[in-house]
C-alpha positions as CSV (number, residue, x, y, z in Angstrom):
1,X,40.3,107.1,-12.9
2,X,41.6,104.5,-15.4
3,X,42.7,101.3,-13.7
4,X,46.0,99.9,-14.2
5,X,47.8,97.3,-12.9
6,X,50.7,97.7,-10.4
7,X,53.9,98.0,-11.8
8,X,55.0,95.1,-10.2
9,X,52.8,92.5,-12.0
10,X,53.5,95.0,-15.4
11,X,55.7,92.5,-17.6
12,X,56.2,91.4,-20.9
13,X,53.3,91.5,-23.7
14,X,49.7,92.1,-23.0
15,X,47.2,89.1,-22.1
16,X,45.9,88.9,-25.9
17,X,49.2,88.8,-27.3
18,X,50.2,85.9,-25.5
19,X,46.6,84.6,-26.4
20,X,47.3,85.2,-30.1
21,X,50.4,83.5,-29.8
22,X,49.8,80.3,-28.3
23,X,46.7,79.7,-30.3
24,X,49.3,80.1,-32.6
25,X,51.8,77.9,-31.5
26,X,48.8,75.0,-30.5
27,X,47.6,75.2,-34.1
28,X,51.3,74.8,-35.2
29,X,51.9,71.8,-33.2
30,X,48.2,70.2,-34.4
31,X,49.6,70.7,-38.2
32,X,52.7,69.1,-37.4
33,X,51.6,66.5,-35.7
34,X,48.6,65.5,-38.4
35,X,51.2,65.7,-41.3
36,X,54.5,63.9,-39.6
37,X,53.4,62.2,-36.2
38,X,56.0,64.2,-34.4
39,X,54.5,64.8,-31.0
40,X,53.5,61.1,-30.1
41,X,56.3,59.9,-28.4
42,X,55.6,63.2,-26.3
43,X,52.0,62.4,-25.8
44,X,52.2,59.1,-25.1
45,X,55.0,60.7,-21.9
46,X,52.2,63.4,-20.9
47,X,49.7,60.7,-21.1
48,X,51.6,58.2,-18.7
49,X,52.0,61.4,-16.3
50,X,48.2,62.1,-16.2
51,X,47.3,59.0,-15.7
52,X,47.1,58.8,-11.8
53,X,45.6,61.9,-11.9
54,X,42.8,60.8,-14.2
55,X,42.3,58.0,-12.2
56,X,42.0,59.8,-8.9
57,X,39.2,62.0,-10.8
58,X,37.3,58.9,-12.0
59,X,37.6,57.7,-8.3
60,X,33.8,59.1,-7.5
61,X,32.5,58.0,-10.2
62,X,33.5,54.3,-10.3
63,X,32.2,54.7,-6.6
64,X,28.9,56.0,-7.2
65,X,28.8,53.2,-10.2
66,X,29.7,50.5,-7.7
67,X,27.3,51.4,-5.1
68,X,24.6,51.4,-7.7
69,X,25.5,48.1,-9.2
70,X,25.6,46.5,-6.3
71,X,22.2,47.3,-4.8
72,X,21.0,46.6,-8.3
73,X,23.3,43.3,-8.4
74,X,21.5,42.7,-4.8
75,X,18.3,43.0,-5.5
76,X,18.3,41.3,-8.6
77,X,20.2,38.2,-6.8
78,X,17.5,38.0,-4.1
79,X,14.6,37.7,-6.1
80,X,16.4,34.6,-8.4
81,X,16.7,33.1,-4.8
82,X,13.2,33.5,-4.5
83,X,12.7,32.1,-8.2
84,X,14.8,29.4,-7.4
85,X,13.4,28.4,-4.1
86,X,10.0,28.3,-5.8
87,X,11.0,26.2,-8.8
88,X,12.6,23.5,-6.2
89,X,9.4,23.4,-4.1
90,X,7.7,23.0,-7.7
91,X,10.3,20.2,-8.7
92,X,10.1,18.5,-5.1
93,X,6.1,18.1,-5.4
94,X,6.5,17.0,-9.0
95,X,9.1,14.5,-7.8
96,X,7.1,13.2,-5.3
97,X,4.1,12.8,-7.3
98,X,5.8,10.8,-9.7
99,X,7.0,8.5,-6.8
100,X,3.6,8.0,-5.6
101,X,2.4,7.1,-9.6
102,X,5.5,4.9,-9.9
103,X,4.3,3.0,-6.4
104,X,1.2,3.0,-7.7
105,X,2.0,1.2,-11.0
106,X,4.0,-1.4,-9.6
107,X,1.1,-1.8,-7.4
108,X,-1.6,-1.9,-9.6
109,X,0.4,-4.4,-11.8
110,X,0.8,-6.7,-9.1
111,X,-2.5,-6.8,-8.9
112,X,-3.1,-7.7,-12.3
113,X,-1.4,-10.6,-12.1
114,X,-2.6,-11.6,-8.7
115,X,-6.1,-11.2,-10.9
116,X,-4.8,-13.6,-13.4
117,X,-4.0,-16.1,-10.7
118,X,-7.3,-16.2,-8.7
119,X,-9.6,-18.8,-10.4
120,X,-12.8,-16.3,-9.7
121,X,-14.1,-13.0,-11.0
122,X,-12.6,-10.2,-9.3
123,X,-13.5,-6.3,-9.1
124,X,-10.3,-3.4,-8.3
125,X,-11.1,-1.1,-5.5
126,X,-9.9,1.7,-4.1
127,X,-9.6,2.4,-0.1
128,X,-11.2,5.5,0.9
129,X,-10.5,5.9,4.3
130,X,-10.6,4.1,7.7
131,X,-13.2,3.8,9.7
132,X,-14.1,6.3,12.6
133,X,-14.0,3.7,15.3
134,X,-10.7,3.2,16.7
135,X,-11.8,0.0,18.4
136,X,-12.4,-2.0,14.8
137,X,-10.0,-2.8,12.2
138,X,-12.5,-1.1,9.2
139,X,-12.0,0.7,5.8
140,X,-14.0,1.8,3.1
141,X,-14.0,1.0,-0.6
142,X,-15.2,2.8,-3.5
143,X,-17.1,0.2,-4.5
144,X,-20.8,-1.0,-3.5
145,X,-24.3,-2.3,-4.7
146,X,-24.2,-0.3,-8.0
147,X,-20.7,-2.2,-9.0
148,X,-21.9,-6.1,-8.1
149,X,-20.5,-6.6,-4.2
150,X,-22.6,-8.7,-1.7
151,X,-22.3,-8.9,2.0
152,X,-19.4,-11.8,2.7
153,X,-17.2,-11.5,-0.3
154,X,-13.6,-11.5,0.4
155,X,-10.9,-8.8,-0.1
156,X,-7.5,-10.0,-0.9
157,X,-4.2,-8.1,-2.4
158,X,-1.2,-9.2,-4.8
159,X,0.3,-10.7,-1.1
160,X,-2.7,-12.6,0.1
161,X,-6.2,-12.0,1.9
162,X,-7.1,-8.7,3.7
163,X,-10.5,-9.4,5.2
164,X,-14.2,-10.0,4.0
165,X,-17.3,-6.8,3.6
166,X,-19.3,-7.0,6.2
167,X,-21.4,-4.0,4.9
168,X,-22.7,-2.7,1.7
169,X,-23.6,0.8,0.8
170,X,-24.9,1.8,-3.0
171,X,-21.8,3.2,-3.8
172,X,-19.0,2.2,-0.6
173,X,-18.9,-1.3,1.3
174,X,-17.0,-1.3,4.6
175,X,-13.9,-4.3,4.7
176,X,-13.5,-5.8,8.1
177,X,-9.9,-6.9,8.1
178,X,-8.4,-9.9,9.2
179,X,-6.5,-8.4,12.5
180,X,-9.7,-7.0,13.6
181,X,-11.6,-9.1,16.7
182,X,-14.5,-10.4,15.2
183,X,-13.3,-11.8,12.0
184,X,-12.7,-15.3,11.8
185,X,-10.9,-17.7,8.5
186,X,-11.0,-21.2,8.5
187,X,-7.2,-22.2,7.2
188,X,-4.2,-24.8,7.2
189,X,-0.8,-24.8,7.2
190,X,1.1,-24.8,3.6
191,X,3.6,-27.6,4.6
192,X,1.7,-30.3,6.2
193,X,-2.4,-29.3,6.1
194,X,-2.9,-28.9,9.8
195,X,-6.3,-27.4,10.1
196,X,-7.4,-24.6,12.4
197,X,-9.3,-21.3,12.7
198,X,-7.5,-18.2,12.2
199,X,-9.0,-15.1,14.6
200,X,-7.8,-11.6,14.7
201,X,-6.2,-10.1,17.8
202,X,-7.1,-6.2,17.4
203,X,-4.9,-3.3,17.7
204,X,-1.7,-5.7,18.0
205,X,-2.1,-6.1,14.1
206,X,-1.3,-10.0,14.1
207,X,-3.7,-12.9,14.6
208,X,-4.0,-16.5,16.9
209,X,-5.0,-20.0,15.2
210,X,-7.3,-21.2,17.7
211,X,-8.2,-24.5,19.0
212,X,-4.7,-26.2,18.2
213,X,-4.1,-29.0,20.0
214,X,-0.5,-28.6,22.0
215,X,1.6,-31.6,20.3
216,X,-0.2,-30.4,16.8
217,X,2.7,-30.1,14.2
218,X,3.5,-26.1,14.2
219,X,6.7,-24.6,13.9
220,X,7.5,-21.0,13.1
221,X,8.2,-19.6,9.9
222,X,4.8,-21.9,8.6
223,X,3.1,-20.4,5.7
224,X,-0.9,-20.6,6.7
225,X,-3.2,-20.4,3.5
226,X,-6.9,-20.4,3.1
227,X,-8.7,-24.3,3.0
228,X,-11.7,-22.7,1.4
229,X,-14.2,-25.1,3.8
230,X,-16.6,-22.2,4.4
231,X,-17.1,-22.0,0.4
232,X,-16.2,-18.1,0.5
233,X,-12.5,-18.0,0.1
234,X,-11.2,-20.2,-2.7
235,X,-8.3,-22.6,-1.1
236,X,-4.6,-21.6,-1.5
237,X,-4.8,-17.9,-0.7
238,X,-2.0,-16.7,1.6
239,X,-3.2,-15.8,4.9
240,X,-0.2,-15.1,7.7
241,X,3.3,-16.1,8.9
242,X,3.4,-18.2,12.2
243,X,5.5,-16.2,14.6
244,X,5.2,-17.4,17.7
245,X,4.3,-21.1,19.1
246,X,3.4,-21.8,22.6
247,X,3.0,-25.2,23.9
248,X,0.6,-25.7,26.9
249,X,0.9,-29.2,28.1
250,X,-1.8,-28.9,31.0
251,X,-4.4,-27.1,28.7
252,X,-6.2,-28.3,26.4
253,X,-5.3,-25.9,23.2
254,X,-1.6,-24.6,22.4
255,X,-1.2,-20.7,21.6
256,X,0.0,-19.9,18.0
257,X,0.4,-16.4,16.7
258,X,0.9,-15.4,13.2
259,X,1.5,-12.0,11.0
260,X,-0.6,-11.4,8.3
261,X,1.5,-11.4,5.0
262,X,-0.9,-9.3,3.1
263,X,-0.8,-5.4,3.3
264,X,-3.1,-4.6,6.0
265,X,-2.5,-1.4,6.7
266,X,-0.4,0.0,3.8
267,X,-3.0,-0.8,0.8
268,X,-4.4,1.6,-1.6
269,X,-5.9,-0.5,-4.1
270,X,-7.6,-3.9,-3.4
271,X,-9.4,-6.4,-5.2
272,X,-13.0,-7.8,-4.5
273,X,-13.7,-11.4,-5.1
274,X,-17.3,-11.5,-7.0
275,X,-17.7,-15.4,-7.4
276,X,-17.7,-18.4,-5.0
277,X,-15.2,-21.2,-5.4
278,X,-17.2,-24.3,-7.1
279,X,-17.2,-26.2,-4.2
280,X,-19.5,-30.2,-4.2
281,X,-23.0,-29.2,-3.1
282,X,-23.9,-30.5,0.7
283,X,-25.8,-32.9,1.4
284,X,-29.6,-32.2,2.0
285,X,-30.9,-31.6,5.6
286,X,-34.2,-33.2,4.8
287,X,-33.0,-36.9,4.6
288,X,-31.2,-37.0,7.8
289,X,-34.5,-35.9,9.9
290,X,-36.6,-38.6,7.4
291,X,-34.0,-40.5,8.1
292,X,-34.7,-40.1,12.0
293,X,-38.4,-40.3,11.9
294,X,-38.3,-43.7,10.0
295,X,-36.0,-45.0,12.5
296,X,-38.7,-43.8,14.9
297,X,-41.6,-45.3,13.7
298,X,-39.6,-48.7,12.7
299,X,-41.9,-52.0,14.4
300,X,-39.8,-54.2,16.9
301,X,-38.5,-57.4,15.7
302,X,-40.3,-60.3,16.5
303,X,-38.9,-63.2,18.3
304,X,-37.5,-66.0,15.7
305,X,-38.5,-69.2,17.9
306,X,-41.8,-67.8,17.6
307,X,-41.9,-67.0,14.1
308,X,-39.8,-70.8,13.5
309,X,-42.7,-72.9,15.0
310,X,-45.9,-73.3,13.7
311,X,-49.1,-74.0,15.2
312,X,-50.0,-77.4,16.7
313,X,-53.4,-77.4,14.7
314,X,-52.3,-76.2,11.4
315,X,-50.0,-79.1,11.0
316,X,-50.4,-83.0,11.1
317,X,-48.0,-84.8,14.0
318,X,-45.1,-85.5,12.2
319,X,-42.0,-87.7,13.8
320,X,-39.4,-85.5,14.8
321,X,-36.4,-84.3,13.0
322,X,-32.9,-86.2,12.7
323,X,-30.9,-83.1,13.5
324,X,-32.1,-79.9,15.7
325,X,-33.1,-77.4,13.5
326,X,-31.0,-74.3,13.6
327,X,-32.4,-71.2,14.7
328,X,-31.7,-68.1,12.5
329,X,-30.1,-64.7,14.5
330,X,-31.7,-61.7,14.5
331,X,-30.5,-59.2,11.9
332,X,-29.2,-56.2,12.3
333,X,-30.7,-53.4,11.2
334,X,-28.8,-50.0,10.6
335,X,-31.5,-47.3,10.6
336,X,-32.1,-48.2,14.2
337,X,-28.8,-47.3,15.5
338,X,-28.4,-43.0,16.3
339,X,-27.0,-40.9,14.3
340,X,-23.8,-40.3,16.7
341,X,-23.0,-44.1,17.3
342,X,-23.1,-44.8,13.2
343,X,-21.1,-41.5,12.5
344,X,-18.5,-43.1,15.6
């Protein structure tokens, strides 16, 4: 049986003739619209129509784009953080490296021209580390028998002196500084030469002039320097600050505390006096003791009315003198009296 439609739905032409005649009518319009332009007013209407709709198809798209970008966006954002952070760190080490050179220089030139001002040879060291005994004020050079330094030599900075090596290595000497217990400096004051002994006082970082009397001439603020009478630190060098003053009238000594001026505790680079100061040579030991044994050994003065009067037999009787003759004084003799009375 042969289908056909219903007669309801049976109107007008057949499917391909209304096929054939809009293909018609579409390649009609096309011509017309190539050769005169006619239909852009009307395009330009349909297209403003569309648009929403276009738009609300794209929807899914732009989304599925967006999401995309954004993870992509995300991921590529995180890892520049990372870059970045990496490149700070970087730059911060760098920074601080070239702080620590800049220190350094101004350091090191300091020292140069503390070189030029001390009148002896001098050799740069560099400090190592401290010492492993908490209980000493010690640190270690890079610098020992091979490069010149002998036990005693002192240690001094562009500020003043540090301390004195006590012990030599071939290639490191240990420093005993100033604040530590058992060092000792003969010194003076900068503004009127008061004399005294300058002894450090440990862990407190500071040092105490000993064996000053209490109405010596100390106030604080007094620059103390080196007076180079043990023949190892040249005079002049800046030791400490006087800080405190404390006058004992019942004792015998007054207190006196000072601060160190040089960089105890803060130094990288030191330098390491080679040379003595030229100092008059010291009298010889060997003449005082000959001295002593001559004054020993010296034969007693005889007694001058003795030595006046001659004999009765040697000599005719002769009438005696006008005058009384004068009897001479003993002298005085200077190698008979000690040491301690002659020096008083």
């Amino acid at each position: 049986m042969e289908y056909s439609p219903p007669p309801l739905f049976k109107q007008g032409a057949s499917a391909r003739v209304k096929m054939m005649v809009f293909a018609g009518i579409s390649i009609a319009l096309l011509l017309v619209d190539s050769r005169m332009h006619a239909l852009t007013a009307v395009r330009q209407a349909v297209g403003t129509v569309l648009y929403p709709v276009q738009m609300a198809a794209l929807v899914p798209r732009d989304v599925a784009f967006g999401v995309g970008n954004y993870f992509s966006s995300l991921s590529s954002l995180e890892k520049q953080v990372r870059d970045l952070k990496h490149e700070q760190i970087a730059s911060a080490q760098i920074m601080q490296q070239a702080q620590l050179n800049i220190v350094e220089n101004n350091h090191l030139r300091k020292l140069m021209e503390a070189r030029e001002r001390v009148p002896v040879k001098t050799l740069m060291a560099e400090v190592l580390y401290d010492t492993r005994d908490s209980a000493t004020r010690k640190i270690v050079l890079d610098r020992g028998i091979q490069n010149g330094v002998e036990l005693g030599r002192p240690v001094i900075d562009n500020l003043g002196v540090v301390g004195q090596v006590t012990r030599v290595f071939p290639f490191t000497s240990e420093v005993t500084l100033l604040t530590d217990e058992e060092q000792a400096i003969p010194v003076q004051l900068l503004r009127n030469g008061v004399r005294s002994v300058a002894i450090g006082r440990g862990k407190s970082g500071t040092m105490e002039l000993r064996f000053t009397a209490p109405t010596a001439d100390i106030q604080i603020g007094d620059i103390v320097i080196t007076s180079g009478l043990d023949g190892l630190y040249p005079a002049g060098l800046a030791v400490a600050r006087v800080t405190l003053v404390e006058r004992n009238a019942h004792g015998p000594f007054g207190r006196v505390v000072c601060q160190p001026l040089a960089g105890i505790e803060r130094n990288t680079q030191l330098l390491i006096l080679m040379t003595s100061p030229e100092i008059p040579p010291r009298p010889p030991v060997e003449d005082v003791k000959t001295g002593r044994k001559i004054a020993g050994k010296m034969a007693p003065i005889k007694d001058p009315a003795a030595v006046a009067t001659p004999p009765a037999a040697a000599t005719p009787a002769a009438k005696p003198p006008a005058t009384p003759a004068v009897v001479p004084k003993p002298a005085v003799v200077p190698a008979a009296v000690p040491p301690k009375e002659a020096t008083r």
